[in-house]
N, C-alpha and C positions, 0 to 999 in steps of 0.2 A: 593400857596406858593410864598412867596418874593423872589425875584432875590439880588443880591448883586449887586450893582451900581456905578459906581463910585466918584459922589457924597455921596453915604453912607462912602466908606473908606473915603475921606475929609472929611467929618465933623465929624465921631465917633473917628476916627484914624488918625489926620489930616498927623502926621511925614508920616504913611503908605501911602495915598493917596496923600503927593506931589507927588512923583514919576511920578504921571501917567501927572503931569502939564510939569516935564520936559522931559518925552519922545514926549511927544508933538511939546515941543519948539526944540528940539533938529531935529525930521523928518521936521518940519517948516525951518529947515537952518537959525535958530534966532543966530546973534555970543553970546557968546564967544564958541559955543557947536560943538559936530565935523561935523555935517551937513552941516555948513555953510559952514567950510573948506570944504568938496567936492561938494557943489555947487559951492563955488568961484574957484576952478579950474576948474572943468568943465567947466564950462561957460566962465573961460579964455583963455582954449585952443579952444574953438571954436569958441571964436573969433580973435584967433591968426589965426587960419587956414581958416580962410574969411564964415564962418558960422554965419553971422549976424543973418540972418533971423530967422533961427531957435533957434538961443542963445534967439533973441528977442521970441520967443514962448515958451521958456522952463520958460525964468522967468514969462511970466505972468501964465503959468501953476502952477510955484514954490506960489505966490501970491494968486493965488484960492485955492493951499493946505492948505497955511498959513491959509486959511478966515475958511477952514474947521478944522483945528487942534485945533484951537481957539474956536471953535462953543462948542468941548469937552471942554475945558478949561471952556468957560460959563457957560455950563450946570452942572459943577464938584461944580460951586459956587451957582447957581441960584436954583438947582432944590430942592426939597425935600428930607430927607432921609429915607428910611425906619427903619424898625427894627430888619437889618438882622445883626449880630454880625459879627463884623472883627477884626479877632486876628490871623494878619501875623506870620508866622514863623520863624524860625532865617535862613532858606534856604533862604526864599524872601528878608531878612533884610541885607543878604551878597551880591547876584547876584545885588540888588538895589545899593547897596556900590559900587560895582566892574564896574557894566557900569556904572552908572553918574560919577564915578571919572575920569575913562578912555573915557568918552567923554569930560569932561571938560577939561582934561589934555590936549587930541589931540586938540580940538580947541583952548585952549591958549597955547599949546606948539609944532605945526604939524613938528617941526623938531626932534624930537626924530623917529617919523615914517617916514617922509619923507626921513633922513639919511640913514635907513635900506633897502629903496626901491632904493636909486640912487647906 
């Protein structure tokens, strides 16, 4: 029995299988997405609070995730598909709607939440 892949949702279903390219870039802390915003604060307050060294370990850490987040993104274009049918539902089609909006939004708009927190 075939597995479902996620290069099979890309290329049979392509709208269905973005998704999986921007939860990717989004844990990668790529801007404009909200990852990037809390990497950029974290790593700002810690080097406010004289945490160089370890600011400097967390992004080359943040960097080898990138390398790995992207290895899925490759392999989403490069690999094969099988022949397993992918027909999302309209539950997948809303919860997909509702975070990419509300990551896009916190990362090009972080003061709607950051307001709510000071």
């Amino acid at each position: 029995m075939k597995e479902w892949t996620p290069s099979t949702a890309l290329q049979k279903e392509p709208v269905a299988g973005r998704p999986d390219d921007n939860v990717d870039v989004v844990f990668g802390g790529i801007p404009p997405f909200a990852g990037f915003l809390g990497k950029y604060y974290i790593f700002s307050e810690a080097v406010k609070n004289g945490y160089m060294t370890l600011t400097i370990i967390a992004v080359l850490n943040s960097i080898v995730g990138v390398y790995y987040y992207f290895k899925v993104i490759l392999a989403m274009y490069t690999k094969e598909a099988n022949d397993v049918s992918v027909t999302p539902s309209l539950v997948y089609w809303i919860v997909i709607l509702v975070c990419f909006t509300g990551s896009l939004l916190l990362g090009v708009y972080p003061g709607a939440l950051t307001s709510l927190l000071n």
